[in-house]
Every structure is written in structure tokens, then in C-alpha cells.
VMD Tcl script that builds the backbone (N, CA, C; Angstrom):
set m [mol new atoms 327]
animate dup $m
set s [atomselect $m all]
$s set {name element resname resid chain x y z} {
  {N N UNK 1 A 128.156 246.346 113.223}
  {CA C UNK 1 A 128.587 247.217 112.138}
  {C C UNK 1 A 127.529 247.221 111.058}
  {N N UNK 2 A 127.761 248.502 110.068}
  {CA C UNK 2 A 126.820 248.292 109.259}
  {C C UNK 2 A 126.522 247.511 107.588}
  {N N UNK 3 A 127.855 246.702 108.115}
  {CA C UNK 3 A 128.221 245.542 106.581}
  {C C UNK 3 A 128.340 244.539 107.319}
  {N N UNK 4 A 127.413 243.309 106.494}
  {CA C UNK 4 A 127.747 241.857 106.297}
  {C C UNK 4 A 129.528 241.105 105.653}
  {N N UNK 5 A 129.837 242.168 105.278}
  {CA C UNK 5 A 131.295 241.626 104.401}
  {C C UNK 5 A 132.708 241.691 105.098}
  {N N UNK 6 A 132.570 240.783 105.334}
  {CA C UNK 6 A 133.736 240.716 106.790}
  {C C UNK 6 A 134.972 241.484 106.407}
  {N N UNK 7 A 135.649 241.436 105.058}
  {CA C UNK 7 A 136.821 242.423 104.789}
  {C C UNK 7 A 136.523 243.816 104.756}
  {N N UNK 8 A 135.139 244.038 104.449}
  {CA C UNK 8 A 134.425 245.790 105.022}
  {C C UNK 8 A 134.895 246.053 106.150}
  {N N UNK 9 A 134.014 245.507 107.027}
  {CA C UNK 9 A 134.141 245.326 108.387}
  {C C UNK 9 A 135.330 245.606 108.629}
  {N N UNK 10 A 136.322 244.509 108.664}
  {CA C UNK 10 A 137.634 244.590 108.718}
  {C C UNK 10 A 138.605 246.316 108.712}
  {N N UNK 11 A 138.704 246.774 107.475}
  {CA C UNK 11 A 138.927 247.740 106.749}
  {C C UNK 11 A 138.284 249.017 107.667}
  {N N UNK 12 A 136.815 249.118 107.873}
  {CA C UNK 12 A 136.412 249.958 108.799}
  {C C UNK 12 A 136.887 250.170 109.942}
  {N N UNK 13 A 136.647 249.296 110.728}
  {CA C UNK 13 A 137.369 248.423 111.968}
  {C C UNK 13 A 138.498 249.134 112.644}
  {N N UNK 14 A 139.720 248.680 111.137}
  {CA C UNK 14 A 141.188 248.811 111.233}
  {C C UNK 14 A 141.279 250.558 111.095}
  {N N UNK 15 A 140.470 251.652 110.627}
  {CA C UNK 15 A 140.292 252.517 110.513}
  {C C UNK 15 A 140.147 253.429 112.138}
  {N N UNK 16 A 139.091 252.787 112.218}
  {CA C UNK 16 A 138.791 253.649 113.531}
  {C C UNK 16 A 139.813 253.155 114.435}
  {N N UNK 17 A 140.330 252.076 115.083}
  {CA C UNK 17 A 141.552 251.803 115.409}
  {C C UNK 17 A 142.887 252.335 115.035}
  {N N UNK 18 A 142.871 253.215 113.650}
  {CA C UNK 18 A 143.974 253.962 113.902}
  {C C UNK 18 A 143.740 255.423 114.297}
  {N N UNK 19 A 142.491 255.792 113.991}
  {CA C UNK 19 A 142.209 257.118 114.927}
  {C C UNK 19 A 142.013 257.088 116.200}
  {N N UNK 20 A 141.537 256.038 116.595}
  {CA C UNK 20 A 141.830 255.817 118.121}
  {C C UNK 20 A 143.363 256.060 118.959}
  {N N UNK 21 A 144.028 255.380 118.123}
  {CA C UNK 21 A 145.889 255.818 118.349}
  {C C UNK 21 A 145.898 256.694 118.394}
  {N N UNK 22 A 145.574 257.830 117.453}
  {CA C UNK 22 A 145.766 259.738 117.719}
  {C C UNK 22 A 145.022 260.144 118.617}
  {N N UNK 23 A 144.223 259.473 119.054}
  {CA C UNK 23 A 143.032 260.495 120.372}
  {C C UNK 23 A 144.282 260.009 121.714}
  {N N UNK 24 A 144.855 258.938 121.613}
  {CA C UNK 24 A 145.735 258.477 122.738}
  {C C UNK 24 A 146.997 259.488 122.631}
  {N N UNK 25 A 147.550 259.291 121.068}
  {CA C UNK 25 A 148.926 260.358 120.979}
  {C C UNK 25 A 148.244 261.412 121.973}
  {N N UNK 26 A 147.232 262.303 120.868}
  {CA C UNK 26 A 147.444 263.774 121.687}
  {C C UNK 26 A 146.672 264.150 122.957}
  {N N UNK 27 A 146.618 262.873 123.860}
  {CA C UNK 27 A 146.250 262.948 124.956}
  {C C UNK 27 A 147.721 262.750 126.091}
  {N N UNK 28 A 148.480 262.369 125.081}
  {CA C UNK 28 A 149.987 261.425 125.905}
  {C C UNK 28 A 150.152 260.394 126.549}
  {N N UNK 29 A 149.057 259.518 125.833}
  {CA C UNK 29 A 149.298 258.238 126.027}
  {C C UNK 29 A 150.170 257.023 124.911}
  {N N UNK 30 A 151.432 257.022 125.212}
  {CA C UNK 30 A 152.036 256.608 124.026}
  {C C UNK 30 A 151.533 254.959 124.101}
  {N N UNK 31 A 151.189 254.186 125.923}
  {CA C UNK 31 A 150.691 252.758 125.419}
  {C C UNK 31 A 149.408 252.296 124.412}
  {N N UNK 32 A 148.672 253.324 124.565}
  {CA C UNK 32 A 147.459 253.193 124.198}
  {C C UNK 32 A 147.668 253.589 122.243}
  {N N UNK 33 A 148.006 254.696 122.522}
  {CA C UNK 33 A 148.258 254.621 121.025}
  {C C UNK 33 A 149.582 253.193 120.167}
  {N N UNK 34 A 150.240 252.545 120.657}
  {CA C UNK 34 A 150.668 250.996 120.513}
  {C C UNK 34 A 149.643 250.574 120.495}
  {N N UNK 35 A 148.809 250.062 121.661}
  {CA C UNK 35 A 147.860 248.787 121.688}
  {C C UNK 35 A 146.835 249.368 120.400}
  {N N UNK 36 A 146.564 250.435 120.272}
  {CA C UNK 36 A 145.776 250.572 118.760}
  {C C UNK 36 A 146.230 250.788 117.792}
  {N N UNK 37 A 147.463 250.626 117.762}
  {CA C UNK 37 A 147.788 250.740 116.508}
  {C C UNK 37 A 148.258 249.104 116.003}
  {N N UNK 38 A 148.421 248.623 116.794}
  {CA C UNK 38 A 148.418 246.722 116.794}
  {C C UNK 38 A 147.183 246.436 116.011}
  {N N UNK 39 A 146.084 247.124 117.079}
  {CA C UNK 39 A 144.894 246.460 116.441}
  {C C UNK 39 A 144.443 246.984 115.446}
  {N N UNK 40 A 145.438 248.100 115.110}
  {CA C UNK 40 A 144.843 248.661 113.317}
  {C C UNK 40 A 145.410 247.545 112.849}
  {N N UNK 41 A 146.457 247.532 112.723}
  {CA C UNK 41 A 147.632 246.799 111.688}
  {C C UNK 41 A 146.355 245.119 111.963}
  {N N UNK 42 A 146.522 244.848 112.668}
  {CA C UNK 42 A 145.624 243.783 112.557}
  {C C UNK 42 A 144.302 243.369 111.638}
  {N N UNK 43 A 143.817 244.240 112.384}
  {CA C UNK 43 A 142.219 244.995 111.044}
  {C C UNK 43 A 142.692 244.725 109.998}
  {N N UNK 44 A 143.734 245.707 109.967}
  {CA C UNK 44 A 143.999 246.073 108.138}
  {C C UNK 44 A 144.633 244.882 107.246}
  {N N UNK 45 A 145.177 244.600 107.708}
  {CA C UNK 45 A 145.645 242.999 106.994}
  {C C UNK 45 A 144.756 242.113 106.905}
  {N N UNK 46 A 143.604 242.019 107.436}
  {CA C UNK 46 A 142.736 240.953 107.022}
  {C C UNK 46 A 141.352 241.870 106.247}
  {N N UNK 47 A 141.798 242.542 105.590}
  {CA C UNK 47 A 140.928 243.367 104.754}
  {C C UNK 47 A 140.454 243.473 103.544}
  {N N UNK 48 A 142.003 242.600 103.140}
  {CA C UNK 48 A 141.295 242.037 101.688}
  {C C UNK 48 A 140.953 243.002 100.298}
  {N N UNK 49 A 140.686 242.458 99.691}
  {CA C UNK 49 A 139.802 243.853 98.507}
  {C C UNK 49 A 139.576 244.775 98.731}
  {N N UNK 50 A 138.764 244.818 100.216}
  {CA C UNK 50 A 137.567 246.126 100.556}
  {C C UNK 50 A 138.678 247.180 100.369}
  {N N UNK 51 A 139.471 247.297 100.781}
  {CA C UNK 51 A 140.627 248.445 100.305}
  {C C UNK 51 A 140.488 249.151 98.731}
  {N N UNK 52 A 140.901 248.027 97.961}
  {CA C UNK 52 A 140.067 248.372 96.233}
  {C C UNK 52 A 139.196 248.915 96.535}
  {N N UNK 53 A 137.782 248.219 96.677}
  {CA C UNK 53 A 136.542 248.653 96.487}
  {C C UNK 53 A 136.537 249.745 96.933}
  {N N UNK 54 A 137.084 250.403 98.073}
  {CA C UNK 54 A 136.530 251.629 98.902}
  {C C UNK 54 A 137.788 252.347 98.458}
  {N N UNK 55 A 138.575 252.106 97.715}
  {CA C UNK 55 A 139.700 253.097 97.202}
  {C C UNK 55 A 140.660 253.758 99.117}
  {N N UNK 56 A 140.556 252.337 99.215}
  {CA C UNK 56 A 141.779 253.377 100.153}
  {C C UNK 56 A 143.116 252.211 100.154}
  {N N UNK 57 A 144.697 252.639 100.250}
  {CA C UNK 57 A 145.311 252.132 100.242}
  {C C UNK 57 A 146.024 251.642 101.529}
  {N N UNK 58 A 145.408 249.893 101.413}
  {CA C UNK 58 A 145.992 249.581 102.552}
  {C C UNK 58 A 147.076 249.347 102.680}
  {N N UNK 59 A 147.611 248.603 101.611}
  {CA C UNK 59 A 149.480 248.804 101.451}
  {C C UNK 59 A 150.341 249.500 102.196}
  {N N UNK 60 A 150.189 251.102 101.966}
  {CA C UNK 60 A 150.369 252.196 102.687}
  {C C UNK 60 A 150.090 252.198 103.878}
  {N N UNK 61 A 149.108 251.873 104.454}
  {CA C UNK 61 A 148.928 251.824 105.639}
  {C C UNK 61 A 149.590 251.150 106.548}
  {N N UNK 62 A 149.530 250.020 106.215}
  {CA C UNK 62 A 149.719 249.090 106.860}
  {C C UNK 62 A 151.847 248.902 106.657}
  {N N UNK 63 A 151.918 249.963 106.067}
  {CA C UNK 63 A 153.340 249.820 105.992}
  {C C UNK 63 A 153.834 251.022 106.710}
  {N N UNK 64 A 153.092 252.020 106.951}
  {CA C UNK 64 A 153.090 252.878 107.530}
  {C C UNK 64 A 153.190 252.730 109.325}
  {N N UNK 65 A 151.830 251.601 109.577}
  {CA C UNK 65 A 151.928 251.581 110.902}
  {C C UNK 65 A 152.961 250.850 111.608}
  {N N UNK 66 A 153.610 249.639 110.672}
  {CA C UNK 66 A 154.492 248.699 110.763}
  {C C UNK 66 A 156.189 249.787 111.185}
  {N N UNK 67 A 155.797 250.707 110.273}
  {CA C UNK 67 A 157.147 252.038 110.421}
  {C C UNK 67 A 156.960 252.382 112.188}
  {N N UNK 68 A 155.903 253.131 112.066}
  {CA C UNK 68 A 155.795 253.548 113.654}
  {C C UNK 68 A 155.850 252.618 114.754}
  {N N UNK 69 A 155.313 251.503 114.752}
  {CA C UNK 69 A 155.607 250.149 115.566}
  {C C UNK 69 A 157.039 249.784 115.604}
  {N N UNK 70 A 157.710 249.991 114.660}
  {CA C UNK 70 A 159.282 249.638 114.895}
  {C C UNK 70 A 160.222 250.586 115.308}
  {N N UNK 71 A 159.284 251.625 115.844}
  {CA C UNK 71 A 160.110 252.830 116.625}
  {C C UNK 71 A 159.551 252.961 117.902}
  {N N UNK 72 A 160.582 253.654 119.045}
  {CA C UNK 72 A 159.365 253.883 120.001}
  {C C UNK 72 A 158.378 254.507 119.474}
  {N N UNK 73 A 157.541 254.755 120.448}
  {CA C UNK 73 A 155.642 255.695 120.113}
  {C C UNK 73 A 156.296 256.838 120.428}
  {N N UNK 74 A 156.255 258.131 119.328}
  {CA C UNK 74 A 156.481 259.395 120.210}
  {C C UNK 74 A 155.206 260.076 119.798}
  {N N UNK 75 A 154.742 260.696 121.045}
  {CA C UNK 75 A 152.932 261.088 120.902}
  {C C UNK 75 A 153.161 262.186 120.072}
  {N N UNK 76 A 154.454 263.156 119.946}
  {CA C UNK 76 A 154.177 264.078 119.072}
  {C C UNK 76 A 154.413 263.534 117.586}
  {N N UNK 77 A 154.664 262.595 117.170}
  {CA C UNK 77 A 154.294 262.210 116.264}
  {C C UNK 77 A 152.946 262.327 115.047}
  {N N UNK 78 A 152.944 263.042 113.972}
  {CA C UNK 78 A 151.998 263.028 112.954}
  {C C UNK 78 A 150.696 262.117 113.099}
  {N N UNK 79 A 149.487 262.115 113.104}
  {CA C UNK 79 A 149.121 261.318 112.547}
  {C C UNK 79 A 149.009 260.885 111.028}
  {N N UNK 80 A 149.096 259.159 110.756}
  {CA C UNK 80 A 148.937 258.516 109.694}
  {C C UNK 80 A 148.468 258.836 108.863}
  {N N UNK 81 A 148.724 259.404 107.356}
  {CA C UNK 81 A 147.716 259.641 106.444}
  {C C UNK 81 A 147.113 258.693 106.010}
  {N N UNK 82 A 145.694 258.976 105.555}
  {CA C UNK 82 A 144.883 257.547 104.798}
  {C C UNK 82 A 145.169 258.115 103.594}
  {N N UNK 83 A 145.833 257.170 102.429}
  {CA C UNK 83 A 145.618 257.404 101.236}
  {C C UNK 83 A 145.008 257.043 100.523}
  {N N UNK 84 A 144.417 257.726 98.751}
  {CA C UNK 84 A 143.382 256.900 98.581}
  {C C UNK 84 A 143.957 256.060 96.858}
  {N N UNK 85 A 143.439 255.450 96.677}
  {CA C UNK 85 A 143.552 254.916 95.330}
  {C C UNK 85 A 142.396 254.829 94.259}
  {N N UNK 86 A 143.318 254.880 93.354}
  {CA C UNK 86 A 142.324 255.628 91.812}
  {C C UNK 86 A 141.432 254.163 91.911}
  {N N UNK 87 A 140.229 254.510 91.132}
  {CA C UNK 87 A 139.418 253.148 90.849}
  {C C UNK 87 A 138.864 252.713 91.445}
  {N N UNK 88 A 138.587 252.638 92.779}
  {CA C UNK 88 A 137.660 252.275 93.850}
  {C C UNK 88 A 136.347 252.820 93.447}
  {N N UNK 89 A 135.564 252.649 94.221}
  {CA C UNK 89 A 133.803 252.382 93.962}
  {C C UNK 89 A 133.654 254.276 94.712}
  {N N UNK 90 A 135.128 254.977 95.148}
  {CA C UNK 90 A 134.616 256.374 95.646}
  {C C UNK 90 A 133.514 257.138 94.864}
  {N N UNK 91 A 132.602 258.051 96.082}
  {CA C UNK 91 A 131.738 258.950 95.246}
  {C C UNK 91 A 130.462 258.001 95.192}
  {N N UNK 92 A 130.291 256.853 95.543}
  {CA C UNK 92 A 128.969 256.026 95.137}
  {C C UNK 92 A 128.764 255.318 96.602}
  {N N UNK 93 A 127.647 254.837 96.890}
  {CA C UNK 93 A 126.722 254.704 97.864}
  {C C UNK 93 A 126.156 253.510 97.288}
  {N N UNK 94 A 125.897 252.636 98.293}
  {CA C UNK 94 A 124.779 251.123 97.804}
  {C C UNK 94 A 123.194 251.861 98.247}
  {N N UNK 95 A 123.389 253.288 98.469}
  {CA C UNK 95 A 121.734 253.454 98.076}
  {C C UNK 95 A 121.793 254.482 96.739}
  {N N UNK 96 A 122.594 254.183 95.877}
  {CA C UNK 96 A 122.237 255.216 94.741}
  {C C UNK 96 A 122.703 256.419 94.271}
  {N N UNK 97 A 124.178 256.603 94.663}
  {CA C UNK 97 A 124.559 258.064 94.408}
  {C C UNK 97 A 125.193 258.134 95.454}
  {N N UNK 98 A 125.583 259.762 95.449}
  {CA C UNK 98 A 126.524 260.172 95.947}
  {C C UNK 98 A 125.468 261.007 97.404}
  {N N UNK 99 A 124.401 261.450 96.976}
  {CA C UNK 99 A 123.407 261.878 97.161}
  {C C UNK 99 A 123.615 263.487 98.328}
  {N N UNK 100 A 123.959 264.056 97.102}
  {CA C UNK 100 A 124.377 265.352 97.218}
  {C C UNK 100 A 125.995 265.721 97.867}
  {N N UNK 101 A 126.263 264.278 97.864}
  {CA C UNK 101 A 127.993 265.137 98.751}
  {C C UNK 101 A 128.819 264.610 97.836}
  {N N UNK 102 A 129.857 266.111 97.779}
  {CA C UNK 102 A 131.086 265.772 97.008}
  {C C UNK 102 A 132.289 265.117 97.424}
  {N N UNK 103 A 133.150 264.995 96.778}
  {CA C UNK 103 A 134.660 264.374 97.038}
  {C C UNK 103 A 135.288 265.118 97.598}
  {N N UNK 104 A 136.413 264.506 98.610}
  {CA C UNK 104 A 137.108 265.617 99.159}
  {C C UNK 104 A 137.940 266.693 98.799}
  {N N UNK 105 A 137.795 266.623 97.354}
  {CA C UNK 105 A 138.769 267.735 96.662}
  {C C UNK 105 A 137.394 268.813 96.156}
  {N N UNK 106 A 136.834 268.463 95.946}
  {CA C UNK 106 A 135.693 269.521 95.766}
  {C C UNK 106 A 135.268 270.377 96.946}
  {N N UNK 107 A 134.751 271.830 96.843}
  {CA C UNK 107 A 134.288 272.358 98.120}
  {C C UNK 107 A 132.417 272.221 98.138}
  {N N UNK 108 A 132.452 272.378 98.707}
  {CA C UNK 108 A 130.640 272.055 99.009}
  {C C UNK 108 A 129.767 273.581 99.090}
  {N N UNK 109 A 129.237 273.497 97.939}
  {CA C UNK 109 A 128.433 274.778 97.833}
  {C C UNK 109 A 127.516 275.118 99.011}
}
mol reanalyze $m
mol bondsrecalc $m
mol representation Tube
mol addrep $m
């Protein structure tokens, strides 16, 4: 990966592991979307801060996937929203900026 900071990592990790679950939903694989969504919920709980820092709310998440885990898997099921939280380090880069891209509420000239 491309961070040393193991709750980054983590947080990233637990991310792509829950989009992995939706490539399984809307393929109709309801085991596969379980076994990744385990290993989100997993990720995401050992994530720590990086949630702050990167403004996304793992709370939500992780309460979210805990919802769908305690039901059967139905593949037509939504995918998970990521939500984000105010105050995080969004919009900034450890090389300096944003460097030309906007936020997702902005449109891109």
C-alpha cells in the first residue's frame, strides 16, 4: 500500500473491501459479498483516527455493515454509503494541495 500508517492502511483496506461486496452483490453472489463485507467491518474497526484525518465516517460504516450482516445478504440490496465528516484533512494532499481537483460537491471546469 501506499502508507506506512497502519490505521491508513486499515481504513483504505476496509474501503475497497466494501466495494468489493457490491462487485459480488451485482454479480449475485450473496457469499462473497458476506465474506467482504466481514473483512470490511474488520478493516474498519481497526482504523482508528485515520477516519478523522481523512474525514470519512467510520461509525457509520461500520454500523451500517453490522445492519446488513445481521440480515440475510440480499444482492439487490443498495450499496453502502461512505459518509463524510466535517474537519478531516479533505481537499489536501501530503504533496501540497489539492493540485487542481475539486471536492465532490464542486463540478470540475
Amino acid at each position: 500500500m501506499g502508507t506506512l500508517e497502519l490505521p491508513e492502511r486499515e481504513l483504505i483496506q476496509g474501503l475497497i473491501k466494501l466495494a468489493a461486496a457490491f462487485v459480488h452483490a451485482a454479480r449475485g453472489n450473496p457469499a462473497g459479498v458476506a465474506k467482504n463485507l466481514r473483512g470490511a467491518r474488520e478493516r474498519l474497526a481497526n482504523a482508528g483516527e485515520a477516519g478523522v484525518r481523512m474525514a470519512v465516517d467510520v461509525t457509520a460504516l461500520l454500523a451500517a455493515v453490522d445492519d446488513r450482516l445481521a440480515a440475510p445478504i440480499d444482492v439487490a440490496d443498495p450499496p453502502i454509503p461512505i459518509r463524510r465528516n466535517e474537519g478531516g484533512e479533505r481537499g489536501t494532499s501530503r504533496g501540497g494541495g489539492s493540485q487542481g481537483r475539486g471536492s465532490r460537491d464542486e463540478p470540475q471546469s
